[in-house]
Residue frames as qw, qx, qy, qz and C-alpha x, y, z in Angstrom:
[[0.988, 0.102, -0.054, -0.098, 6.15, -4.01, 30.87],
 [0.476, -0.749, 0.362, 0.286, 9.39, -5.44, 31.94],
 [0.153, 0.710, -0.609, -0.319, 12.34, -6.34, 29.68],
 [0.873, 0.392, -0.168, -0.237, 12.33, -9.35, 27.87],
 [0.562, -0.547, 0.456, 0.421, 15.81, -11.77, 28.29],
 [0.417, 0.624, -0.410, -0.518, 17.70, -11.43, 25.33],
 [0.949, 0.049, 0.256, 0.177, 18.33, -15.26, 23.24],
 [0.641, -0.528, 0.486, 0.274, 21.71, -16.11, 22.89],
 [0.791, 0.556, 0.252, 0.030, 22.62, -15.89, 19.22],
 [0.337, 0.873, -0.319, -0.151, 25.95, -15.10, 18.77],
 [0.890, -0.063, 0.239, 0.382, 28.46, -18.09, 17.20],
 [0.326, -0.618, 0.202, 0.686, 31.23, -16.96, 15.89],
 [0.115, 0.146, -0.632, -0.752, 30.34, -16.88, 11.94],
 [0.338, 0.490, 0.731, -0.335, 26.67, -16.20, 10.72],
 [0.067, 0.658, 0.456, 0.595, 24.15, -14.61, 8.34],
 [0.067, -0.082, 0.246, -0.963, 22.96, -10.80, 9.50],
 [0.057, -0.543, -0.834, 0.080, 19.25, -11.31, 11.05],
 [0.096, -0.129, -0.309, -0.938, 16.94, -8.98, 9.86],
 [0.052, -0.393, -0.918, 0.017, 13.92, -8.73, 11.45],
 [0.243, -0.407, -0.266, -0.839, 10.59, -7.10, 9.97],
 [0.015, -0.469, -0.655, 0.593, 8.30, -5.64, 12.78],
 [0.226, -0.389, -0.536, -0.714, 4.79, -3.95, 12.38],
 [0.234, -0.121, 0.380, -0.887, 2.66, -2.42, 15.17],
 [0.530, 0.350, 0.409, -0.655, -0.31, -3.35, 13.30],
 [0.359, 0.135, 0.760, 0.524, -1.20, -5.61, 10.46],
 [0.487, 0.771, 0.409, 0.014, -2.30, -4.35, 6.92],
 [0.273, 0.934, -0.044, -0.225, 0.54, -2.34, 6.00],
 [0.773, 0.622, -0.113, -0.052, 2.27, -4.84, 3.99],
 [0.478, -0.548, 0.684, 0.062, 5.38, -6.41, 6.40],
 [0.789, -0.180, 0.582, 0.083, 4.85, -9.12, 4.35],
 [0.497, 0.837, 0.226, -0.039, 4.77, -8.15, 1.56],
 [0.064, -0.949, 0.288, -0.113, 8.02, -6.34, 2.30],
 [0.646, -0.368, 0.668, -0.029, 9.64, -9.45, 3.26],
 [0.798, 0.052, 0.577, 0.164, 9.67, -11.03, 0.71],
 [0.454, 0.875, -0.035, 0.166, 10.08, -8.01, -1.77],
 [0.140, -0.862, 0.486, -0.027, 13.42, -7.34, 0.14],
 [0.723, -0.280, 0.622, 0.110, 14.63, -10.85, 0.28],
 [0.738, 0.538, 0.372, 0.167, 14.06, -10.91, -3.50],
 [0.265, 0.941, 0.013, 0.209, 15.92, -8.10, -3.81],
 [0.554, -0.606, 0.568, 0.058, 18.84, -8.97, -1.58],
 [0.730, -0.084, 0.640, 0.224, 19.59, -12.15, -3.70],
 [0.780, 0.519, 0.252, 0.242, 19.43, -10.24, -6.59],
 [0.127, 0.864, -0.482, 0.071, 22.70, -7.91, -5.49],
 [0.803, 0.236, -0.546, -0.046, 23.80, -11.69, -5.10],
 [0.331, -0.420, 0.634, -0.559, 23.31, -12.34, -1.49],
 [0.459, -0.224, -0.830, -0.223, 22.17, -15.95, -0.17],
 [0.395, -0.349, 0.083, -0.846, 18.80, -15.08, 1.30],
 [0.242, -0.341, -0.908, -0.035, 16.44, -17.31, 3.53],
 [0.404, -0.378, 0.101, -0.827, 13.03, -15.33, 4.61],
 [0.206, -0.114, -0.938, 0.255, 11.62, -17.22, 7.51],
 [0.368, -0.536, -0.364, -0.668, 8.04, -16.86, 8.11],
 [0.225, -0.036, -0.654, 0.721, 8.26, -15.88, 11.74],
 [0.566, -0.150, -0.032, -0.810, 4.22, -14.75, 12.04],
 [0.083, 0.129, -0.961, 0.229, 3.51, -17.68, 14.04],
 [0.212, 0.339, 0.720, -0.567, 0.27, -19.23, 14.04],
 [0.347, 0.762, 0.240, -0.492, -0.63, -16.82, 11.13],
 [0.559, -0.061, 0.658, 0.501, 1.70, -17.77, 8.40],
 [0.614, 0.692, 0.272, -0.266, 0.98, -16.33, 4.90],
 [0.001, 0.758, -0.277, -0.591, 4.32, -16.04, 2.96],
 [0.365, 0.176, 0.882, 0.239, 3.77, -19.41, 1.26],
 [0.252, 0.718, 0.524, -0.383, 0.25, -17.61, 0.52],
 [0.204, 0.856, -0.151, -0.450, 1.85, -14.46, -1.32],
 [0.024, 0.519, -0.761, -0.389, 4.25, -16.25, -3.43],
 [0.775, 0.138, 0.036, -0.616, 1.35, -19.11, -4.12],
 [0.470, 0.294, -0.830, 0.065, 3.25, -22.44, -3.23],
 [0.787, -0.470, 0.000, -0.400, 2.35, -25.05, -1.19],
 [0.005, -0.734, 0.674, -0.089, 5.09, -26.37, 1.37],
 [0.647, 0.087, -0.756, 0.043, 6.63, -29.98, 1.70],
 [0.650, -0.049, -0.584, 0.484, 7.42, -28.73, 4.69],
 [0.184, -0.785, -0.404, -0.432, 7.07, -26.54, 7.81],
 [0.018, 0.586, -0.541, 0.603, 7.98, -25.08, 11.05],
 [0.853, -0.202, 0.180, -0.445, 5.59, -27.42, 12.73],
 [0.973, 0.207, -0.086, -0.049, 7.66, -30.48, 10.81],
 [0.427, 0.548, -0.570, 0.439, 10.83, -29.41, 12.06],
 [0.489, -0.528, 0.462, -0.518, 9.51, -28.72, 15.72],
 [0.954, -0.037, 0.196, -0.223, 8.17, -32.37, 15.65],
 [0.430, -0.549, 0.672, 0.250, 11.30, -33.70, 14.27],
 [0.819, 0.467, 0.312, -0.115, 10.38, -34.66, 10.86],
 [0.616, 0.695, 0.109, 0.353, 12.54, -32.59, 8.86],
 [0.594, -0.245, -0.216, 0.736, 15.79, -30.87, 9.68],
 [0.042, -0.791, -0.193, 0.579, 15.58, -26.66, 9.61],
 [0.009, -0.495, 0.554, 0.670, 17.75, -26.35, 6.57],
 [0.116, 0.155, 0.904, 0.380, 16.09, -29.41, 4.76],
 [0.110, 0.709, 0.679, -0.158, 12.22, -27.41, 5.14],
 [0.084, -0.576, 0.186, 0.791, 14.13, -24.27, 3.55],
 [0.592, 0.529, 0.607, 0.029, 12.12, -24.38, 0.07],
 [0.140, -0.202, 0.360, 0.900, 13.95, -22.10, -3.03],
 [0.242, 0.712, 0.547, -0.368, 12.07, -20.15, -4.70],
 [0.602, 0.289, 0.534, 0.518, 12.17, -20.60, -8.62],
 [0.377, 0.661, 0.310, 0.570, 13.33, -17.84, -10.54],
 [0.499, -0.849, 0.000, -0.173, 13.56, -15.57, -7.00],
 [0.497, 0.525, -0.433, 0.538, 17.00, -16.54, -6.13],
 [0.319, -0.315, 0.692, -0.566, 16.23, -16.68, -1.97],
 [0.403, -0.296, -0.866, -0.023, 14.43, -19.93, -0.11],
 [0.274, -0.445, 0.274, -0.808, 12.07, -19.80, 2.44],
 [0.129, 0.043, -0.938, 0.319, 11.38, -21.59, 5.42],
 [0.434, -0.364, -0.335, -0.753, 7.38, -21.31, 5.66],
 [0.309, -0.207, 0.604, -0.705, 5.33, -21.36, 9.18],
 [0.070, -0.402, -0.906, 0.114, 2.10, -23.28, 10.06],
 [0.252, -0.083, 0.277, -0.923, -0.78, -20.94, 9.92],
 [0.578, -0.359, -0.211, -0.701, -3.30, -21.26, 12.08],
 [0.744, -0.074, -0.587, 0.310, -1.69, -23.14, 14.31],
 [0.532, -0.793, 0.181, -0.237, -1.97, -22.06, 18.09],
 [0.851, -0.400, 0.062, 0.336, 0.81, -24.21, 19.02],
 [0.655, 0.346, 0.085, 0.666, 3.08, -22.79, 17.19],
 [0.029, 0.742, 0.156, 0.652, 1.91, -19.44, 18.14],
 [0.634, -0.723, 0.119, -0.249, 2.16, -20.21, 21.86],
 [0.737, 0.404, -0.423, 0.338, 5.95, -21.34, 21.27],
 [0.703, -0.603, -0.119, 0.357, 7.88, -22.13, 24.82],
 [0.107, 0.964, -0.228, -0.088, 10.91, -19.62, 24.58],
 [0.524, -0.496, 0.679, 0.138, 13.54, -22.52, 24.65],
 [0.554, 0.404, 0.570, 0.452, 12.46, -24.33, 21.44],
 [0.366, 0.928, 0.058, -0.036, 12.08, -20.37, 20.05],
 [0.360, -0.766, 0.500, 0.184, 15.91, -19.92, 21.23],
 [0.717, -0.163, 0.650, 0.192, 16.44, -23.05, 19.47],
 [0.608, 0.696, 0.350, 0.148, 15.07, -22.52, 16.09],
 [0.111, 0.972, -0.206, -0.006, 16.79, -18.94, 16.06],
 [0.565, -0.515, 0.591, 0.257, 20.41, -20.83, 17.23],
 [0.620, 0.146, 0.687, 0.349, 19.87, -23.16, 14.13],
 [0.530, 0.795, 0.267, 0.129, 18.97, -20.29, 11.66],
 [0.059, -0.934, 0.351, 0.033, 21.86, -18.12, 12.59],
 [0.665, -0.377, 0.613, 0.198, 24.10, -21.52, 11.72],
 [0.720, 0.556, 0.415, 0.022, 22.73, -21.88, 8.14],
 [0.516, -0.094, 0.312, 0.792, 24.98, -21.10, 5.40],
 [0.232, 0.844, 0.434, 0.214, 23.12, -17.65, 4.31],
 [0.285, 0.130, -0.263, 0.912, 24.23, -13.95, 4.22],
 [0.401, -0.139, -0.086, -0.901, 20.96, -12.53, 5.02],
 [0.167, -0.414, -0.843, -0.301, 18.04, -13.93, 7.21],
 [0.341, -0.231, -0.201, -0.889, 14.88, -12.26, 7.25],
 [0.036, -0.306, -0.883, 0.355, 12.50, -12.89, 10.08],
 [0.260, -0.368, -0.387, -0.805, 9.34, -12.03, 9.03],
 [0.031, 0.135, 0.696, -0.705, 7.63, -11.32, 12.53],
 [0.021, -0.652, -0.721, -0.232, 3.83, -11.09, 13.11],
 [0.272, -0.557, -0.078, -0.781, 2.12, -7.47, 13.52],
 [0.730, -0.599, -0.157, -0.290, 1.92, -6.76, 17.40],
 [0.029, 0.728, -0.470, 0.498, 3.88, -6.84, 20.67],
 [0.961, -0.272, -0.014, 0.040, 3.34, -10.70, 21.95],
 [0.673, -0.430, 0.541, 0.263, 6.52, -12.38, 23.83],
 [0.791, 0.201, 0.416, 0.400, 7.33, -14.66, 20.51],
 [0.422, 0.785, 0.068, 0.448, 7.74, -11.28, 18.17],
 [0.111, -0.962, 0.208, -0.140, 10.23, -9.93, 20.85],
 [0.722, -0.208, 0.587, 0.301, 12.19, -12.52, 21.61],
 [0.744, 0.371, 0.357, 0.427, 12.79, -12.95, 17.84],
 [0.049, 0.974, -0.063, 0.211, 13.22, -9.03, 17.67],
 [0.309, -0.864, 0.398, -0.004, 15.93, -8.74, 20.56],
 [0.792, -0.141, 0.460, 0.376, 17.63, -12.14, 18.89],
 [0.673, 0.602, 0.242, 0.355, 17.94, -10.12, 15.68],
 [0.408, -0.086, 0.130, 0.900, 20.97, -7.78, 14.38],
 [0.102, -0.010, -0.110, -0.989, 18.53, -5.20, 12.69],
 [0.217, 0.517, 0.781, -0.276, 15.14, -4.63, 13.51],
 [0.010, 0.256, 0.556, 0.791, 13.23, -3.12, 10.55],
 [0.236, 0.512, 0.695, -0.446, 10.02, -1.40, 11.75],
 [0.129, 0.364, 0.758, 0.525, 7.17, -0.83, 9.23],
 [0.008, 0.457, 0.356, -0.815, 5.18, 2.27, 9.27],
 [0.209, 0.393, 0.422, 0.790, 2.89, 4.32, 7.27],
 [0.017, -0.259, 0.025, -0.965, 1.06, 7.72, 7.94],
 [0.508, -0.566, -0.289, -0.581, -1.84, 6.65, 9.36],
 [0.243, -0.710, 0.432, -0.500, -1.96, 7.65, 13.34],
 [0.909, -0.331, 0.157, -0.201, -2.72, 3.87, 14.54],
 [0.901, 0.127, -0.075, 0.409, 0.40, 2.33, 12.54],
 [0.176, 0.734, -0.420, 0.503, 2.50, 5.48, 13.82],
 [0.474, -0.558, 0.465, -0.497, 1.57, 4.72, 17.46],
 [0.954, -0.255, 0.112, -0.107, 1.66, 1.10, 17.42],
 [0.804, 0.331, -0.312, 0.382, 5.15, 1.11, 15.53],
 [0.230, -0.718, 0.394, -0.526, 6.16, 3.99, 18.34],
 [0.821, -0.405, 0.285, -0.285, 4.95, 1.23, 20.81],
 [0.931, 0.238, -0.120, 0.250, 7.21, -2.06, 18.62],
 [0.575, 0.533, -0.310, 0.538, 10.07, 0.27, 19.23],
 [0.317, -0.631, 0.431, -0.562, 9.97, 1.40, 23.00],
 [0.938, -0.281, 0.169, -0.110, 9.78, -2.74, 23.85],
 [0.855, 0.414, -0.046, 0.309, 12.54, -3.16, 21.52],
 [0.077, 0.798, -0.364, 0.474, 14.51, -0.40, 23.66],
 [0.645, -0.577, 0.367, -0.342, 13.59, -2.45, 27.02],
 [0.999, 0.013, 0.005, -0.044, 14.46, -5.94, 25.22],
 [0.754, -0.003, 0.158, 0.637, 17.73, -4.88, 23.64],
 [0.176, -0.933, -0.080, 0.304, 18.86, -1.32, 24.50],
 [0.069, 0.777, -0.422, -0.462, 20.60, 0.60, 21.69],
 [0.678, 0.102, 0.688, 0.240, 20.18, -2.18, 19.09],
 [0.061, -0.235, 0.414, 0.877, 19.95, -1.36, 15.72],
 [0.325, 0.533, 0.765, -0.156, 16.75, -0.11, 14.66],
 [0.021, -0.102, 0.381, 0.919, 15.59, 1.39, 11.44],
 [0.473, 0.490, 0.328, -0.654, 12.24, 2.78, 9.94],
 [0.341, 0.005, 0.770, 0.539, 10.47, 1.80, 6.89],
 [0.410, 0.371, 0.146, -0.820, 7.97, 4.09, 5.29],
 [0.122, 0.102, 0.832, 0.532, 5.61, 2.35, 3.13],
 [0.193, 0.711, 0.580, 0.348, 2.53, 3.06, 0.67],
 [0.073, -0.304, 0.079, 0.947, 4.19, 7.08, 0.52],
 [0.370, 0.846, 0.352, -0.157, 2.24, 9.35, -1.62],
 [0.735, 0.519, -0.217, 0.379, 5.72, 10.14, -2.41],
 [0.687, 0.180, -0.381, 0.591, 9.03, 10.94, -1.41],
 [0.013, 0.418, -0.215, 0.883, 8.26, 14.26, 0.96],
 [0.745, -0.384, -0.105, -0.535, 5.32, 12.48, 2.59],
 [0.887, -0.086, -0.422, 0.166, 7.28, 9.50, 3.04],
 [0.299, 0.335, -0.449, 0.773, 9.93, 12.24, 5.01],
 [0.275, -0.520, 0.208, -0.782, 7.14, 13.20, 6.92],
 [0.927, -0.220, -0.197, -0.232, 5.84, 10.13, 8.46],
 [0.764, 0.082, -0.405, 0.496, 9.24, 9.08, 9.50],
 [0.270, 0.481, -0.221, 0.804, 9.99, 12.42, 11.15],
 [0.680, -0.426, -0.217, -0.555, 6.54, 12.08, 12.71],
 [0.943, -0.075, -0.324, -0.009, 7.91, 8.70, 14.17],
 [0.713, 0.066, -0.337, 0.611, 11.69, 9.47, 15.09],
 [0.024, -0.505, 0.349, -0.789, 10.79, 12.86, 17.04],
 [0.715, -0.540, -0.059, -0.440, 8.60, 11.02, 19.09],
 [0.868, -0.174, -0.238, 0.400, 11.70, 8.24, 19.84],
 [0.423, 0.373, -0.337, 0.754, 13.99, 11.15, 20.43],
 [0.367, -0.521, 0.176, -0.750, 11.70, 12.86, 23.01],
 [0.800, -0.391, 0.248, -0.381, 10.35, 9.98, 25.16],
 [0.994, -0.017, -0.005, 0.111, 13.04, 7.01, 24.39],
 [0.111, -0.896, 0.300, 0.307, 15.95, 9.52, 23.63],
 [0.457, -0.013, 0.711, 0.535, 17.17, 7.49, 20.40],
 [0.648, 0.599, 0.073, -0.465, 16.18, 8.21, 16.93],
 [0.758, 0.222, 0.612, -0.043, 15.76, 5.55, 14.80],
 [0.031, 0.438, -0.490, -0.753, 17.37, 5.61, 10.73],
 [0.670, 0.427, 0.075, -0.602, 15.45, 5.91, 8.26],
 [0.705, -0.006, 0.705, 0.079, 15.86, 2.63, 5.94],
 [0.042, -0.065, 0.664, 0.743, 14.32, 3.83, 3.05],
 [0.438, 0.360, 0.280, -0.775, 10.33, 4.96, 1.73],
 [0.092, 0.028, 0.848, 0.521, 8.26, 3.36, -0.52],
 [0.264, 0.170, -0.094, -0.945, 5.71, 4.75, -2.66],
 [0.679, 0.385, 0.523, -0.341, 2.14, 3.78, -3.10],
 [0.280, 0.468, -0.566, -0.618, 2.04, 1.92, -6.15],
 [0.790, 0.023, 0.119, -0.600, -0.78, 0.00, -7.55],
 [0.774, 0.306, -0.551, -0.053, 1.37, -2.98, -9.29],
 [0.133, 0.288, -0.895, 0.314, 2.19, -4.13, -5.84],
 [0.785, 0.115, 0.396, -0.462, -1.75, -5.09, -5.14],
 [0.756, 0.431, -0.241, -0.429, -1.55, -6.71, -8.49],
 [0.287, 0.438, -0.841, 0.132, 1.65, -8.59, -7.49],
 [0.246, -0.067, 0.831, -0.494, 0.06, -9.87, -4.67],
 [0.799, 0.250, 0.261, -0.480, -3.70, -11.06, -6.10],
 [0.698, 0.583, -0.345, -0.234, -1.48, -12.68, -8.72],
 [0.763, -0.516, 0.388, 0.033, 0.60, -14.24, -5.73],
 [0.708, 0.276, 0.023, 0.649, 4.16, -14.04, -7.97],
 [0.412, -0.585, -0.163, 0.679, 6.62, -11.81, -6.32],
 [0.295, 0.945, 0.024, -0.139, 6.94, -7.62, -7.53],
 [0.193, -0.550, 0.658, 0.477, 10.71, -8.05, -9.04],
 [0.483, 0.162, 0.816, -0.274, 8.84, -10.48, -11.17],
 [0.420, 0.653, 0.607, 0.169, 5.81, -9.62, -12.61],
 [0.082, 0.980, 0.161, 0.087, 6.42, -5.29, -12.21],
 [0.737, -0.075, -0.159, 0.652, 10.44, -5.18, -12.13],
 [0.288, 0.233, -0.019, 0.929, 10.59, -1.46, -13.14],
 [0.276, -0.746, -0.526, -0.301, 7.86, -0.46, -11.12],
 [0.017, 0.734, -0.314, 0.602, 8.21, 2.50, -8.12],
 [0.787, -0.478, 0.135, -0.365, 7.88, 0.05, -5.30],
 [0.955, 0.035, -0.063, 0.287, 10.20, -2.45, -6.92],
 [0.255, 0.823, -0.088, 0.500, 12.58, 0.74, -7.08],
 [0.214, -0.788, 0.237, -0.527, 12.42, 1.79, -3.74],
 [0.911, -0.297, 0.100, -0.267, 12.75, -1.75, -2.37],
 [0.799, 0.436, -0.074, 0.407, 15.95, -2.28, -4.05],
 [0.009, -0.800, 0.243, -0.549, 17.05, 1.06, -2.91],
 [0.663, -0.558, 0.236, -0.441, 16.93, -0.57, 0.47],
 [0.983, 0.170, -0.001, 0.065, 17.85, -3.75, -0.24],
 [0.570, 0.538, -0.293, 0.547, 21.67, -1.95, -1.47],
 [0.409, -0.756, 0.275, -0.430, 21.76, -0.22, 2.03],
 [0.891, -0.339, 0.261, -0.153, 21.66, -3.25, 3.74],
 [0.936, 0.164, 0.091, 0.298, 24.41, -4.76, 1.53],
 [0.042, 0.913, -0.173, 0.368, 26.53, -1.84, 1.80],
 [0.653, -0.647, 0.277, -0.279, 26.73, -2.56, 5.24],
 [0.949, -0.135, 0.226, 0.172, 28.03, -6.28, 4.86],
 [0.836, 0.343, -0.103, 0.416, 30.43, -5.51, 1.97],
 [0.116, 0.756, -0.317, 0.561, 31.78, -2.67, 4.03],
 [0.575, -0.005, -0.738, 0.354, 32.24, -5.26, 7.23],
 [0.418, -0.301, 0.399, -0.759, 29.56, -3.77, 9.50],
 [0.910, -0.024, 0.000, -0.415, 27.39, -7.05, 9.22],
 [0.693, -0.305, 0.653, -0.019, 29.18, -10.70, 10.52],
 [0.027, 0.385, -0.851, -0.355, 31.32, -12.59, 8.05],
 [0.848, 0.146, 0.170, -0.481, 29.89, -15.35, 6.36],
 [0.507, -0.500, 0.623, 0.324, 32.05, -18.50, 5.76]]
């Protein structure tokens, strides 16, 4: 499949784009999104998670609010990009919630996608989070090859190895030697979670010749079902919990980065 063009996203002062990729849905991108954004803003970053799952929206869903606004109401000119950005009480980040079920949205032109990305990368945030749909359509690559870090999502079973394998060899063709990093999630713990990555990055070293850093593992852990039927985020209802742990853990990584001046100023 050929290479993708990259979109144009670089003013001189921005937030760091983060975008979460998945091979395959069910293993909890979103979920992840919005645990990390929560967790960003509490090492006192300004966060915005954008619900980049076009068409299929749910992050409104997990966090059980219902928007003013949308990505649909910006496209249409209703509502500026920043004004449809919706905080999120007691959470300390906003989010900018999609349209789901919405084929149009999902069959974005790449010039209004270019556009949206331009105007998020203008907003006054350190940190946005592009919460991408599961799969290897145009729209999730474009947003991929416009982001600073791509985050792929993984866990041990062989279909979400080989489809994340598959997220990351397009992501080589879109934007070659970008920065891409693994996430292990629902571990059995911390030695499983090694394997599953290792599993993952010998296969990029052998047939893509990169290997991919590890981000950071997170451990099966039942209070993050509970977080989510209860639709109130896991910093929340299960702060000290091993998931909320390991998400943090990650969370500092990433901020590391900025306060050590690997990640774009922010004015």
């Amino acid at each position: 499949m050929a290479a993708l063009p990259a979109l144009d996203l670089t003013p001189a002062v921005r937030p760091h784009l983060t975008a979460i990729a998945s091979g395959k849905g069910g293993v909890g991108k979103t979920w992840l999104a919005v645990t990390l954004a929560h967790a960003l803003a509490a090492e006192g970053h300004r966060v915005l998670l954008f619900d980049g799952d076009l068409g299929l929206a749910n992050v409104d869903i997990q966090l059980g609010f219902t928007p003013a606004h949308d990505l649909g109401a910006v496209l249409a000119g209703r509502v500026s990009l920043a004004d449809a950005a919706m905080p999120i009480e007691g959470a300390g980040f906003a989010v900018l919630p999609g349209r789901s079920g919405s084929g149009t949205l999902a069959e974005l032109p790449s010039g209004a996608l270019a556009t949206v990305l331009g105007e998020l990368a203008a907003l006054p945030y350190d940190h946005v989070l592009l919460d991408l749909g599961a799969g290897v359509d145009a729209a999730n690559r474009r947003m991929a090859a416009g982001a600073d870090t791509l985050l792929v999502l993984v866990t041990d079973e062989p279909t979400s190895l080989t489809d994340a394998y598959a997220v990351i060899k397009l992501h080589e063709a879109d934007a070659p030697r970008a920065d891409v990093r693994i996430v292990v999630n629902l571990a059995t713990g911390p030695t499983a979670g090694q394997r599953t990555y290792t599993t993952l990055a010998r296969a990029c070293a052998r047939f893509l010749g990169r290997t991919p850093k590890l981000a950071g593992i997170v451990r099966r852990d039942p209070h993050v079902t509970d977080a989510i039927r209860h639709q109130i985020p896991l910093l929340t209802r299960h702060p000290n919990s091993q998931a909320a742990a390991d998400v943090r853990q990650i969370a500092v990584g990433l901020g590391r980065e900025e306060r050590q001046g690997a990640l774009p100023p922010v004015p």
